[in-house]
SEFIZA-3560 file (N, C-alpha, C; in Angstrom, 3 decimals):
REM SEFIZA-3560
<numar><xx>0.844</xx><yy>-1.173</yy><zz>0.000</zz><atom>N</atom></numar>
<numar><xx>0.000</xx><yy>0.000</yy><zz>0.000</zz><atom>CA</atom></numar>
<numar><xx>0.891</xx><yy>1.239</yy><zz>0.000</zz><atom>C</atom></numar>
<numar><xx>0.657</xx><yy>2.377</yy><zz>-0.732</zz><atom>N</atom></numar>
<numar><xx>1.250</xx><yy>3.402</yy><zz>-0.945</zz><atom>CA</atom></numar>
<numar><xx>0.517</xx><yy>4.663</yy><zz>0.056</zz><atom>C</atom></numar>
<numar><xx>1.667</xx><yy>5.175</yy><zz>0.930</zz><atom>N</atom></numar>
<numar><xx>1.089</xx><yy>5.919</yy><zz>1.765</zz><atom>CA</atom></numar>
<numar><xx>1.318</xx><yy>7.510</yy><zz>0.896</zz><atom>C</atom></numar>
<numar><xx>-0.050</xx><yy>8.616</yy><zz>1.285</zz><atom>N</atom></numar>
<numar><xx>0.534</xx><yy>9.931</yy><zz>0.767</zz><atom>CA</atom></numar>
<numar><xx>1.557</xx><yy>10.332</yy><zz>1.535</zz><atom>C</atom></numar>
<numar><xx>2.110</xx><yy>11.532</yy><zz>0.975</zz><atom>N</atom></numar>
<numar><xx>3.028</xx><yy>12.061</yy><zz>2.220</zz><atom>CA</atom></numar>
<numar><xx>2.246</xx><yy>12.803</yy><zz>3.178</zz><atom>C</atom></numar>
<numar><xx>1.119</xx><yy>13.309</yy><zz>3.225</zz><atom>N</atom></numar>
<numar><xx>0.408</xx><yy>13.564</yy><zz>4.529</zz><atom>CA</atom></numar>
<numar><xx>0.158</xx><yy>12.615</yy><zz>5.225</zz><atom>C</atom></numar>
<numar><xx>-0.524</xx><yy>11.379</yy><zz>4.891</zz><atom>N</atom></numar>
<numar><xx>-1.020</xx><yy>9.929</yy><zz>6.039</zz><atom>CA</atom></numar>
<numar><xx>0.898</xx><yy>10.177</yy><zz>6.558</zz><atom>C</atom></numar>
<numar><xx>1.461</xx><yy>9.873</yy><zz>5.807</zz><atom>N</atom></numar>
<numar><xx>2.935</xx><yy>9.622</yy><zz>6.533</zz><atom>CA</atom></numar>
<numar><xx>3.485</xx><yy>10.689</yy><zz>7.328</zz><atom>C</atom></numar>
<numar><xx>3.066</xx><yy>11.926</yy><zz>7.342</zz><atom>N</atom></numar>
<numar><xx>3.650</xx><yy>12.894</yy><zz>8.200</zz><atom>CA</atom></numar>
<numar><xx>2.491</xx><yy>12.889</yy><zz>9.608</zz><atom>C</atom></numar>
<numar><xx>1.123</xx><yy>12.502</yy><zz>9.235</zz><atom>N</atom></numar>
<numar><xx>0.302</xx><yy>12.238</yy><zz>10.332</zz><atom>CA</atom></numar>
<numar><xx>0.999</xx><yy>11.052</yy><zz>11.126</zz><atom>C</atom></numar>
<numar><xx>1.063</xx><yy>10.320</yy><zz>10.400</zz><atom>N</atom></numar>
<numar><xx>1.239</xx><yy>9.001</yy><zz>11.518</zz><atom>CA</atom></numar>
<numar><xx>2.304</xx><yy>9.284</yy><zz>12.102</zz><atom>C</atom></numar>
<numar><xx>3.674</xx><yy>9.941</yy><zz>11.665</zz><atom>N</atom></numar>
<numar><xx>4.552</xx><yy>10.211</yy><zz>12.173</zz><atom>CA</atom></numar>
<numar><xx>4.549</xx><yy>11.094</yy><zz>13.712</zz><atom>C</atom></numar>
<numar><xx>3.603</xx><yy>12.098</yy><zz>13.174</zz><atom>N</atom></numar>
<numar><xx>3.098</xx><yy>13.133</yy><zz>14.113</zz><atom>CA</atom></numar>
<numar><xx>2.648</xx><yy>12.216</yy><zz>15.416</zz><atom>C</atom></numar>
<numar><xx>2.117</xx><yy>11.277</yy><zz>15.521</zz><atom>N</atom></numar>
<numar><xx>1.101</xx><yy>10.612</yy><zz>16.283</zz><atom>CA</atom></numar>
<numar><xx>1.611</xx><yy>9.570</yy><zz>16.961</zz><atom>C</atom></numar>
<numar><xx>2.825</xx><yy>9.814</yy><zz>16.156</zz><atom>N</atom></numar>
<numar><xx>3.511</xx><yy>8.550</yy><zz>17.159</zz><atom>CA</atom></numar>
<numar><xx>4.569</xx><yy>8.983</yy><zz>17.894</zz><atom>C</atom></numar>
<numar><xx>4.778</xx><yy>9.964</yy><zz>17.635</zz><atom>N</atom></numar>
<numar><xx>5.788</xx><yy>10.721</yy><zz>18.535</zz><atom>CA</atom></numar>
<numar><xx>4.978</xx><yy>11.694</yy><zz>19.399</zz><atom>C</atom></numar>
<numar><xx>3.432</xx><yy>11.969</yy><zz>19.592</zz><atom>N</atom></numar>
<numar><xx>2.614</xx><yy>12.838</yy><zz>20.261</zz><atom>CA</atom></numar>
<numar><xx>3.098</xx><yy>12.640</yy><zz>21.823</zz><atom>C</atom></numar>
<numar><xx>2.769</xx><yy>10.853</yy><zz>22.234</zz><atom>N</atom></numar>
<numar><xx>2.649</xx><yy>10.672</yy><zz>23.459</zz><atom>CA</atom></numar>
<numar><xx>3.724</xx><yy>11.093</yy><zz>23.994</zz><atom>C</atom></numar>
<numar><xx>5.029</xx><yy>10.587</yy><zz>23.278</zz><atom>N</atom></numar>
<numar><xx>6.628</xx><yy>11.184</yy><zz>23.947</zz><atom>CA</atom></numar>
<numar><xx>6.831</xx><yy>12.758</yy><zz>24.252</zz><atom>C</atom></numar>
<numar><xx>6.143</xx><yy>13.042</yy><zz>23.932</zz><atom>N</atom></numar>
<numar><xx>6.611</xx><yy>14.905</yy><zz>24.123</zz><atom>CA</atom></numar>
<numar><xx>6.399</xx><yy>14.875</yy><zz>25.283</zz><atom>C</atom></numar>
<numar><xx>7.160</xx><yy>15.948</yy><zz>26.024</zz><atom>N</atom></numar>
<numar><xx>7.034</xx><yy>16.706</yy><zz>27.063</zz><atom>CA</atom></numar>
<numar><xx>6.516</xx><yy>18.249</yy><zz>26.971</zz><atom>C</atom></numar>
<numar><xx>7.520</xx><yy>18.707</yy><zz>25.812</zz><atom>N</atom></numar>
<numar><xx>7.155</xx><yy>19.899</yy><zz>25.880</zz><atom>CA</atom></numar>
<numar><xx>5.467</xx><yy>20.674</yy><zz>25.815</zz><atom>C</atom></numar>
<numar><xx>5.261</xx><yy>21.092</yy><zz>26.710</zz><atom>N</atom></numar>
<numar><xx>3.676</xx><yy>21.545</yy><zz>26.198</zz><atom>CA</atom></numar>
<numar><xx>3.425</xx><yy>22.647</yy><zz>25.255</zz><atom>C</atom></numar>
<numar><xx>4.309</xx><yy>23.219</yy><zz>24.609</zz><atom>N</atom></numar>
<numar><xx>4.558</xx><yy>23.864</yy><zz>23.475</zz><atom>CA</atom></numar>
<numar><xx>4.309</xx><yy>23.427</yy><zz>22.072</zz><atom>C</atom></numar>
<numar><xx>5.258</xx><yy>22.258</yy><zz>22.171</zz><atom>N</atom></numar>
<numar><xx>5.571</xx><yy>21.298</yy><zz>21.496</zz><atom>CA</atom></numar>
<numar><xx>4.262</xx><yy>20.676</yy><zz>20.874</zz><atom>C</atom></numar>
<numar><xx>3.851</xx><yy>20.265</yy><zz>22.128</zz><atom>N</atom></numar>
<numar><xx>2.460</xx><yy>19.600</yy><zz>22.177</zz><atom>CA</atom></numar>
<numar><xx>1.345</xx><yy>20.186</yy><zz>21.390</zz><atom>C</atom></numar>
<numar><xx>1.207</xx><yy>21.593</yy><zz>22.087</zz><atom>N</atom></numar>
<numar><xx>0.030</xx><yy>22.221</yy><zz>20.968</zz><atom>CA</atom></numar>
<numar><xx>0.443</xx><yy>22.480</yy><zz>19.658</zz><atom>C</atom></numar>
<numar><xx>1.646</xx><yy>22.690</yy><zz>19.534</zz><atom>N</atom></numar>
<numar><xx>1.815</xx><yy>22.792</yy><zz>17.903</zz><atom>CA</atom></numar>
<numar><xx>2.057</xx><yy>21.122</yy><zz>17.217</zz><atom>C</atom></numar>
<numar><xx>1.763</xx><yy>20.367</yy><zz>17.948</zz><atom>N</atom></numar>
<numar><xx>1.716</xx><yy>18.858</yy><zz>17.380</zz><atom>CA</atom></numar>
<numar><xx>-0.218</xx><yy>18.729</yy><zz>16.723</zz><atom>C</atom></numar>
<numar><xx>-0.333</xx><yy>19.139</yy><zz>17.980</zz><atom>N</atom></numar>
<numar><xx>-2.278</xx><yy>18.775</yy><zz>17.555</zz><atom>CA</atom></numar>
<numar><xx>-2.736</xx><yy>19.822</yy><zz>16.850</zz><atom>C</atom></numar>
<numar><xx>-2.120</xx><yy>21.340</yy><zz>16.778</zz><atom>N</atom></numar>
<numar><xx>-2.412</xx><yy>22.385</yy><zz>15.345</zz><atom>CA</atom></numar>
<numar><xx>-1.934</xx><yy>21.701</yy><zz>14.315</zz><atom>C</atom></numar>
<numar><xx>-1.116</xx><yy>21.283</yy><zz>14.013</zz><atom>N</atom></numar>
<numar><xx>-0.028</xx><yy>20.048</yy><zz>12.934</zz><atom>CA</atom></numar>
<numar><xx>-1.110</xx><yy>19.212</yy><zz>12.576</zz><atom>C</atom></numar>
<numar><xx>-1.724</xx><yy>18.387</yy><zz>14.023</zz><atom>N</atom></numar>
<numar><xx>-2.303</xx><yy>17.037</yy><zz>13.290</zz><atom>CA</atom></numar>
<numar><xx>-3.817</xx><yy>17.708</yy><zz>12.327</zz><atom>C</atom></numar>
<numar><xx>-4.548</xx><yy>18.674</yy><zz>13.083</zz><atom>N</atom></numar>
<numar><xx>-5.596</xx><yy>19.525</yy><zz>12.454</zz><atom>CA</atom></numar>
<numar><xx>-5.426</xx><yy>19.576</yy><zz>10.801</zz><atom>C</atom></numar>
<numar><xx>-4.795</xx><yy>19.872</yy><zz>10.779</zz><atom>N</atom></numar>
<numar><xx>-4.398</xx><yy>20.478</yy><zz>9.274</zz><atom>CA</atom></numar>
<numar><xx>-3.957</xx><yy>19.134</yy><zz>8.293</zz><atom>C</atom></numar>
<numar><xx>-3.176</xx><yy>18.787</yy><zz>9.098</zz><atom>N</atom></numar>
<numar><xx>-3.180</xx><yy>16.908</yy><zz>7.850</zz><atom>CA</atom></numar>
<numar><xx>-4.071</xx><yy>16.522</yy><zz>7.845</zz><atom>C</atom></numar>
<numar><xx>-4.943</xx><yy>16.523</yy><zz>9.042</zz><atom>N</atom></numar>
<numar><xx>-6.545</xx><yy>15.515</yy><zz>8.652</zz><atom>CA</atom></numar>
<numar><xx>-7.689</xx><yy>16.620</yy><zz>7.836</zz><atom>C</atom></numar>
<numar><xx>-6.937</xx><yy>17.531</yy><zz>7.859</zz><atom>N</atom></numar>
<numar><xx>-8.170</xx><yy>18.651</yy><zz>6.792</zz><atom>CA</atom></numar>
<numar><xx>-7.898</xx><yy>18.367</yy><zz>5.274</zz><atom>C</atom></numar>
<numar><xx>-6.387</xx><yy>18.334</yy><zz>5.164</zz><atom>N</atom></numar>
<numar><xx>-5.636</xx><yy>17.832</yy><zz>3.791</zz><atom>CA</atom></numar>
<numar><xx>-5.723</xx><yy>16.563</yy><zz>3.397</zz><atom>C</atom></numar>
<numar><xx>-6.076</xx><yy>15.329</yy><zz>4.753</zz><atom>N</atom></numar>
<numar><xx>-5.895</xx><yy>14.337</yy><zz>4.026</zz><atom>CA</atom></numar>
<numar><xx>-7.424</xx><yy>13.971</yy><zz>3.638</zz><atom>C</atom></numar>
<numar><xx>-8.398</xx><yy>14.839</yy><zz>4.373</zz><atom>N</atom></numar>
<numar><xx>-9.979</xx><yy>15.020</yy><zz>3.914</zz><atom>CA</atom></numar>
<numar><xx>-9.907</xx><yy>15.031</yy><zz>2.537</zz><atom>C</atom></numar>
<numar><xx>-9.288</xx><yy>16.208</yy><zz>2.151</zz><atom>N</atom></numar>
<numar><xx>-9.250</xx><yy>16.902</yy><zz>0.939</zz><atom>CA</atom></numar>
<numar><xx>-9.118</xx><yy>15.767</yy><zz>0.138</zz><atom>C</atom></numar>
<numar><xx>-7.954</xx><yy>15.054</yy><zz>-0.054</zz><atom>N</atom></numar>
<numar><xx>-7.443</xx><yy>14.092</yy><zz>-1.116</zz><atom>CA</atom></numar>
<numar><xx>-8.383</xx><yy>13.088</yy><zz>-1.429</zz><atom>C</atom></numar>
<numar><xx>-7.931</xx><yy>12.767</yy><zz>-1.869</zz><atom>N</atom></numar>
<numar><xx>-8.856</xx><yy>11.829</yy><zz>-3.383</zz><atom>CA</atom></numar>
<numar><xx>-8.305</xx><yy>10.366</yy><zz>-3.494</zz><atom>C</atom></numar>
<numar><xx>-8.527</xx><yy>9.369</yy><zz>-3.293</zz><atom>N</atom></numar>
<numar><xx>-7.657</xx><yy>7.869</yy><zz>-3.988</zz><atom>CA</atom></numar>
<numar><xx>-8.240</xx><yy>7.545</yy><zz>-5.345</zz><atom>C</atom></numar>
<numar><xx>-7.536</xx><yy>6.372</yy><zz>-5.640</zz><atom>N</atom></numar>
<numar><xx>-7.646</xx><yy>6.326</yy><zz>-6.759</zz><atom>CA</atom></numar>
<numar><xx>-8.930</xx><yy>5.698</yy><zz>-6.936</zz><atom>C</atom></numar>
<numar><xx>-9.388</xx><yy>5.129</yy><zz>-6.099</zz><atom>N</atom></numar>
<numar><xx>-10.891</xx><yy>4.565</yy><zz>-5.523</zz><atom>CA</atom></numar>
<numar><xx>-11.828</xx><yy>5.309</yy><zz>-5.658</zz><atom>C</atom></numar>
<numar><xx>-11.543</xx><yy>6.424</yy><zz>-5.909</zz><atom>N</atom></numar>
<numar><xx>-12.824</xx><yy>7.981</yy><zz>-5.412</zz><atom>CA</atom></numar>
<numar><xx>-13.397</xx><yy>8.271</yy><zz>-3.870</zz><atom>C</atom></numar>
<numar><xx>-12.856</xx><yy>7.421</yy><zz>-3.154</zz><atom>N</atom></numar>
<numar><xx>-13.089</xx><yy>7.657</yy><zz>-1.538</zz><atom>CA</atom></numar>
<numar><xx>-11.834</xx><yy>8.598</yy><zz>-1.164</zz><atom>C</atom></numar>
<numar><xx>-12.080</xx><yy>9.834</yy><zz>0.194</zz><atom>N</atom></numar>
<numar><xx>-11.072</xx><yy>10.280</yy><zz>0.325</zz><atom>CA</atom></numar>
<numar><xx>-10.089</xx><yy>9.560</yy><zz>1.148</zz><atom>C</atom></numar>
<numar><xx>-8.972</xx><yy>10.013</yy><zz>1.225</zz><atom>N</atom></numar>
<numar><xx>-7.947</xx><yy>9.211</yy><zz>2.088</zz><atom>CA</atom></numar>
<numar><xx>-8.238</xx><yy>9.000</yy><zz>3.219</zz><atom>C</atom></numar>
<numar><xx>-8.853</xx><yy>10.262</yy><zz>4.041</zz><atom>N</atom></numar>
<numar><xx>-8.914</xx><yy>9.862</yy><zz>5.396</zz><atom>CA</atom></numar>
<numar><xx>-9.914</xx><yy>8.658</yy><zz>5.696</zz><atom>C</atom></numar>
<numar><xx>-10.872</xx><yy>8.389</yy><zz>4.508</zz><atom>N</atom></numar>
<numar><xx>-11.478</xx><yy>7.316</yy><zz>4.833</zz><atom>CA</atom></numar>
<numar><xx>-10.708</xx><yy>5.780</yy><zz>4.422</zz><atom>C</atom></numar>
<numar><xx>-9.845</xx><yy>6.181</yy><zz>3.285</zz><atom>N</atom></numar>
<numar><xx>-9.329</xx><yy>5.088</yy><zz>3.015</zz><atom>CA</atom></numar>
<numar><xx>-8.257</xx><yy>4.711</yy><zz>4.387</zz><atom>C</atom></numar>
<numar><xx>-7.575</xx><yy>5.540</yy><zz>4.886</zz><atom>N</atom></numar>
<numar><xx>-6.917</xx><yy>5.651</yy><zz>6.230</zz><atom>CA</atom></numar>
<numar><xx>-7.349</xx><yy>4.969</yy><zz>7.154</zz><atom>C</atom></numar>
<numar><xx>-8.396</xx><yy>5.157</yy><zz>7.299</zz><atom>N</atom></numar>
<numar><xx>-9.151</xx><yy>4.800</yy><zz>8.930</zz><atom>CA</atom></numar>
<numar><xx>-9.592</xx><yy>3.448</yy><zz>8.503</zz><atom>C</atom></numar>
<numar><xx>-9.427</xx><yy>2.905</yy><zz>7.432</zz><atom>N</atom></numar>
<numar><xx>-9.796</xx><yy>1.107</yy><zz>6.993</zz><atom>CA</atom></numar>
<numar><xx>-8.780</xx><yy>0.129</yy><zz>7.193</zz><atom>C</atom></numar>
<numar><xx>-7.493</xx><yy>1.173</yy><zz>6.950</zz><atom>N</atom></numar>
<numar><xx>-6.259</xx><yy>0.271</yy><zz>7.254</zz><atom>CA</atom></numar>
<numar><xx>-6.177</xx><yy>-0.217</yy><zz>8.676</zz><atom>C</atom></numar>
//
């Protein structure tokens, strides 16, 4: 399966969420994750479903 580079910068995001300390850090992690799941809304597969739904099947 071919990930976009948003699913891959989300998941990335998400897996390094819990490790933070910084609470700085932190809110600009979950402003971060906001915006990939708005973009990965946006996108399209080749299926005609958007990613984030194709996402959430994996």
């Amino acid at each position: 399966m071919v990930f976009s580079k948003v699913e891959v910068n989300l998941r990335r995001l998400l897996e390094a969420a819990p490790r933070q300390q910084n609470q700085a850090k932190l809110v600009h992690y979950i402003t971060t994750a906001r915006e990939l799941l708005e973009q990965l809304g946006a996108e399209i597969t080749p299926e005609g479903i958007s990613s984030l739904q194709a996402a959430l099947c994996v």
